[in-house]
C-alpha positions in Angstrom: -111.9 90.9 98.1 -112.4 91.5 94.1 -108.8 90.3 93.8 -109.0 87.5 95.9 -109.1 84.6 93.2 -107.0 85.8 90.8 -104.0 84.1 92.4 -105.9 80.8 91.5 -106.8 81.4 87.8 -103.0 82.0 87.5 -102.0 78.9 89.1 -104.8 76.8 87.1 -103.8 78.7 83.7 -99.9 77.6 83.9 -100.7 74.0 85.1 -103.4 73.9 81.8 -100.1 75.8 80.0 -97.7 73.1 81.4 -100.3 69.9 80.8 -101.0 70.7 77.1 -97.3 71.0 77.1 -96.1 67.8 78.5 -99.4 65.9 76.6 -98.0 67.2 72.8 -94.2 66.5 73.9 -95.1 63.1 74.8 -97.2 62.2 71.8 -99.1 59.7 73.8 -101.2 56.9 72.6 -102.1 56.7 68.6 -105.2 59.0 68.4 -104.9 60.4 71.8 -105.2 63.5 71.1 -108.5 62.9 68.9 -109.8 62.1 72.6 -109.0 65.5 74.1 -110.4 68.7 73.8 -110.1 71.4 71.9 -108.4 68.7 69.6 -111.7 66.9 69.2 -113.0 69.6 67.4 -110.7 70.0 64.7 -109.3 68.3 61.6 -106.5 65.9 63.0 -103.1 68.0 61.0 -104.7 70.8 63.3 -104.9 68.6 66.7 -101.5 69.8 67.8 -101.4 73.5 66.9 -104.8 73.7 68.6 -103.2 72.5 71.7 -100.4 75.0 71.6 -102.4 77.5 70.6 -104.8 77.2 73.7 -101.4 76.5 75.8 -100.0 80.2 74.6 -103.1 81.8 75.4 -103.2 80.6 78.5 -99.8 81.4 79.3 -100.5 84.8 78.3 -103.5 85.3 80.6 -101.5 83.6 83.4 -98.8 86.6 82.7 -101.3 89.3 82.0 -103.4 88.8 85.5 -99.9 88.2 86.9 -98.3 91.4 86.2 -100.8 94.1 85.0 -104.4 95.1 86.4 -105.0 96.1 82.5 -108.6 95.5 82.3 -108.2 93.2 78.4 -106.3 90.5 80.4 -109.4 90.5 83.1 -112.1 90.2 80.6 -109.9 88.2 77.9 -109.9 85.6 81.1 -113.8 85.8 81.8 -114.4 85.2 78.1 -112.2 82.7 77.7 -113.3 80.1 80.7 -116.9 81.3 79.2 -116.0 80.0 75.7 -114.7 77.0 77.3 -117.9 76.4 79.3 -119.5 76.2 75.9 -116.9 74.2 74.3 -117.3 71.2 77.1 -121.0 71.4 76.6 -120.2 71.0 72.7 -118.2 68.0 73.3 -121.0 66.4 75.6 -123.4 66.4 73.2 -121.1 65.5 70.2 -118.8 63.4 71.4 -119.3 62.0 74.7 -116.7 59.9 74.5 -113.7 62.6 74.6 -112.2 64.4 77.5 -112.0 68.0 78.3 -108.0 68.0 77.7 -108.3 71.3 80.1 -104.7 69.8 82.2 -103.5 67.9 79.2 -103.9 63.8 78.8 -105.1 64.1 82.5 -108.2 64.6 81.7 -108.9 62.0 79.3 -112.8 61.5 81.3 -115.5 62.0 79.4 -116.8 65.8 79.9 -119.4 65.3 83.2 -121.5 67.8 85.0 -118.4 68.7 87.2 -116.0 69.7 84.7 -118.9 72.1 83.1 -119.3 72.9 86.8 -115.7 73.9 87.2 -116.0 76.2 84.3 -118.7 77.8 85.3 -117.1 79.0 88.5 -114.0 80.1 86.9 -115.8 82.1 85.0 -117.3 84.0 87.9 -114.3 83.7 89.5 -112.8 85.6 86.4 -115.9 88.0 86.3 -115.4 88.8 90.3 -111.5 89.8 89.5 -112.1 92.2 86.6 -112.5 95.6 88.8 -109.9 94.1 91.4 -107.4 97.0 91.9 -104.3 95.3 92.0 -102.2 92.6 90.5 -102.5 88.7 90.6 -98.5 89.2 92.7 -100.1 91.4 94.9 -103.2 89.4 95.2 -101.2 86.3 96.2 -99.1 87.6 99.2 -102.3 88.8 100.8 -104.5 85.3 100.5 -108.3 85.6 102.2 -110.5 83.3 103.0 -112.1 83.5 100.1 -109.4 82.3 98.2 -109.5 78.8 100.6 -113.3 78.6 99.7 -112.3 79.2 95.5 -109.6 76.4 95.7 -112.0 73.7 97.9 -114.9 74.4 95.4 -112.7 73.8 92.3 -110.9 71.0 94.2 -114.6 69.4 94.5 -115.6 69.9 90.6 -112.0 68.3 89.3 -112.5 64.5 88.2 -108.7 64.8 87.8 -107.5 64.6 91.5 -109.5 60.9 91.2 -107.0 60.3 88.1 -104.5 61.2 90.2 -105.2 59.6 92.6 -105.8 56.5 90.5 -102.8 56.7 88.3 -100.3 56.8 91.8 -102.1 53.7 93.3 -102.0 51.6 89.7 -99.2 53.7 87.9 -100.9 52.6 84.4 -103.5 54.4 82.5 -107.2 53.5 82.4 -107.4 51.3 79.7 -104.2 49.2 81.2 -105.2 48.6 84.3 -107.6 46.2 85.6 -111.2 46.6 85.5 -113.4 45.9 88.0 -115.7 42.9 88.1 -118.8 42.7 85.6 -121.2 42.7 88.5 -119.4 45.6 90.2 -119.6 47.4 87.1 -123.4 46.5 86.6 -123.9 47.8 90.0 -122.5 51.4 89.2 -124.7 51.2 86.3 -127.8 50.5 88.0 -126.9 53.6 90.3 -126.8 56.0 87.9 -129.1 58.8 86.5 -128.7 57.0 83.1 -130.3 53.5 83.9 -133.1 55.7 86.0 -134.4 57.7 83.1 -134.6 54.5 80.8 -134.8 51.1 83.1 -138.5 51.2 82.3 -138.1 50.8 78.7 -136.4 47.3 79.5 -137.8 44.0 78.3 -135.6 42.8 81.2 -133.3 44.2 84.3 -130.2 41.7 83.3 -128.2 42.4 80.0 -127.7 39.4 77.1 -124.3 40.2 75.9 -121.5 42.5 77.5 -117.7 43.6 76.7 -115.3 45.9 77.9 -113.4 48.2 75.4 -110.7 50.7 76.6 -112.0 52.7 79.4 -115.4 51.6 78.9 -117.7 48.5 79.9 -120.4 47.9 77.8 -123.8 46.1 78.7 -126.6 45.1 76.1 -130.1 45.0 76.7 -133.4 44.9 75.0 -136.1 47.2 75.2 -140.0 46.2 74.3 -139.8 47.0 71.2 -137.0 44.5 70.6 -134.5 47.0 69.8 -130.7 47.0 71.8 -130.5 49.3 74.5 -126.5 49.2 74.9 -125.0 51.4 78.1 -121.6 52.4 78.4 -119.6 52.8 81.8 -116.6 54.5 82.2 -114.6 52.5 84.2 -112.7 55.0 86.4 -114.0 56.9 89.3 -116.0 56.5 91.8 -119.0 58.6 90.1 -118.4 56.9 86.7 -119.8 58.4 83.6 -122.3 56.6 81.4 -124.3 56.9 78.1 -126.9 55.1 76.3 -127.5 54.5 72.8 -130.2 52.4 71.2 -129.6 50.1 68.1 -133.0 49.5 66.2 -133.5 45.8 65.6 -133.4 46.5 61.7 -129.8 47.6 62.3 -128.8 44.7 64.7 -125.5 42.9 63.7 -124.3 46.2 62.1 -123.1 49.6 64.1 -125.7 52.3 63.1 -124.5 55.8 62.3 -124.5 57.1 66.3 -121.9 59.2 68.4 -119.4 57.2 69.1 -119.1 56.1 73.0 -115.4 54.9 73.0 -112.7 55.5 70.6 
């Protein structure tokens, strides 16, 4: 049973391999790649050889768990969906506008609770397939039922299969297609976490000023204090993402110095 993943962290390590791929060969929008991770996080001459970089060593893992039972391709694999846990949850909090770039310009959504999620099970996943005794080859032409219940739960914790999904009906990207009215978009707001934890602070329930921007819809309220409360929906999805940011009144009719919600 130890072994009974491995076949799937092989398959999701080529398609990252072949994604990052296909994203860099295709160049994609100006500054796309300043929206994905790992590029996020470094200097923009570095954007593309961070790419590759993370494409070869997931093609060598992919190969390693492939081919050999050698126990540094089994940990190199835990550590390295554990570093990218850690990475997502870096780009949450520093730029919540960028995707996790883990299948290429695919996954251009902002990093949400189920992409961390899917980390976090590969890395058990990963952790569960160290001691296994034989190869990922082996692994794969004797599937369990374990490995049906691995591939559901990751199938339930990637936003991409909606993007999919989304791109085959539309067949443009997000910020080409049309968005949805205002007062569906307000609705989605309303429903989320986001407006929960901060409605209260409201001077009023119905925004002043809105805009849409790219992927995002943006909706301006004021709080009691008579500083801007603005909110920022993603517009794809059916769970859409959204952040918050409040602009003190001192700094109104000027962007302040926050983490940017769209680029």
């Amino acid at each position: 049973m130890l072994e009974s993943q491995l076949p799937i962290l092989i398959v999701l390590l080529v398609m990252g391999t072949v994604a990052k791929l296909a994203t860099v060969r295709s160049g994609g929008d100006p500054g796309g790649l300043s929206r994905l991770g790992p590029a996020v996080l470094v200097p923009e001459r570095m954007q593309v050889p961070a790419l590759l970089i993370c494409a070869f060593g997931e093609l060598v893992l992919a190969a390693g768990l492939l081919l050999s039972t050698h126990p540094i391709f089994r940990w190199a694999t835990a550590v390295f969906f554990a570093l990218s846990t850690y990475v997502l949850l870096e780009l949450r909090r520093r730029r919540p506008d960028a995707g996790c770039g883990c299948f290429g310009e695919v996954s251009s959504a902002p990093v949400g609770l189920r992409s961390i999620g899917r980390t976090v099970a590969l890395t058990a996943m990963a952790g569960m397939s160290v001691w296994a005794p034989v190869t990922g080859w082996e692994a794969a032409a004797h599937p369990s039922w374990l490995m049906i219940v691995g591939v559901a739960v990751l199938a339930a914790l990637s936003p991409e299969i909606e993007e999919m999904i989304d791109r085959v009906r539309f067949r443009a990207p997000c910020e080409q297609r049309r968005a949805p009215a205002e007062s569906v978009t307000l609705v989605r707001l309303r429903a989320s976490g986001t407006w929960r934890a901060h409605r209260d602070e409201l001077a009023s329930a119905e925004p002043y000023d809105s805009w849409r921007e790219l992927c995002w819809r943006f909706f301006v309220f004021q709080n009691h204090a008579r500083d801007d409360v603005v909110f920022a929906v993603y517009l794809s999805g059916r769970r859409p993402v959204v952040r918050m940011a409040v602009v003190s009144a001192e700094d109104s009719g000027s962007l302040p110095e926050y983490t940017p919600v769209s680029a």
